[in-house]
C-alpha positions in Angstrom: 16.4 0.7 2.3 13.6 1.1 4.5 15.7 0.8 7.7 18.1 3.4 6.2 16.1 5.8 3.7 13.3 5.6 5.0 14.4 5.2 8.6 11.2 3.0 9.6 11.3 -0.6 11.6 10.7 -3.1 8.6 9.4 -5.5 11.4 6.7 -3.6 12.6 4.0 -5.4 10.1 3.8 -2.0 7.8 3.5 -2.8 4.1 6.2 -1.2 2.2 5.7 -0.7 -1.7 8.1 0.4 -3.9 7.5 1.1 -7.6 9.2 1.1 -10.8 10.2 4.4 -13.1 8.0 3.5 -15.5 5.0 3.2 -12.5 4.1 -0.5 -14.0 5.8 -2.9 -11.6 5.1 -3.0 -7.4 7.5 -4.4 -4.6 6.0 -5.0 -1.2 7.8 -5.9 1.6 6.1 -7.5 4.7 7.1 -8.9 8.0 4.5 -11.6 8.9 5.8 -12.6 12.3 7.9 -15.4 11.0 9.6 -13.6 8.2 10.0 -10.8 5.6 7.7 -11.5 2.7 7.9 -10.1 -0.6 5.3 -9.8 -3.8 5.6 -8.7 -6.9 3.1 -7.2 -9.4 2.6 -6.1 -13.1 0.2 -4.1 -14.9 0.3 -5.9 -18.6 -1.2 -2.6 -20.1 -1.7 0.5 -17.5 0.4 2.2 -14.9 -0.3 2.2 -11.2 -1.6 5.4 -10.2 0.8 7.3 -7.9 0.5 11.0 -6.4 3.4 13.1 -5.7 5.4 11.7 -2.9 6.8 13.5 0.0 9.5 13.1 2.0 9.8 9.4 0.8 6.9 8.4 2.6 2.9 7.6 0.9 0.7 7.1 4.2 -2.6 5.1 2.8 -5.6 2.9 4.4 -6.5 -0.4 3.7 -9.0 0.2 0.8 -6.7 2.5 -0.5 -4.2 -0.1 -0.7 -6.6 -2.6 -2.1 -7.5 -0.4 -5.0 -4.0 0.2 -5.9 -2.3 -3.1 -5.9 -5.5 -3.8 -8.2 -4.5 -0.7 -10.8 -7.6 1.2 -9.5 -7.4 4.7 -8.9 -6.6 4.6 -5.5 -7.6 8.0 -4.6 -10.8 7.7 -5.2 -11.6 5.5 -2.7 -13.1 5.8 0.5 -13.4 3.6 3.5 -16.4 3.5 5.7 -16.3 4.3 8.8 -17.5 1.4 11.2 -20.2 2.2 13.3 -22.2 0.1 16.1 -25.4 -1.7 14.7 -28.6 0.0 15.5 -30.6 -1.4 18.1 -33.2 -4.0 16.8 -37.0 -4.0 18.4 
């Protein structure tokens, strides 16, 4: 599917996720260098949060990801931007 839908490398070390209908179940599918992995999640009592999609194709950062795959409302969520330290006297 993500080879021929989606027409993306599935060996590239991009997290896929796929979700149910009902928006309560997640699929990710992973290669880790060694092999495809894949995890499974339910929410017991919400729904994950999910915007329209187009095209096939949800483009997200890490902390988004994070907040999702924990039921959060993932787009509310912000990363900060790395910076250098200040200098220290």
């Amino acid at each position: 599917m993500v080879k021929n839908e989606l027409r993306k490398d599935p060996f590239t070390g991009t997290v896929f996720v796929f979700r149910a209908r009902k928006a309560d179940r997640l699929k990710l599918l992973y290669w880790d260098g060694t092999g495809l992995v894949m995890a499974y999640k339910r929410l017991e009592e919400h729904t994950f949060t999910w915007p329209a999609v187009k095209d096939g194709l949800l483009v997200m950062n890490h902390a988004q990801f994070e907040a999702l795959f924990s039921g959060l409302d993932w787009r509310r969520v912000r990363a900060i931007e790395a910076r250098a330290p200040e200098a220290v006297e």
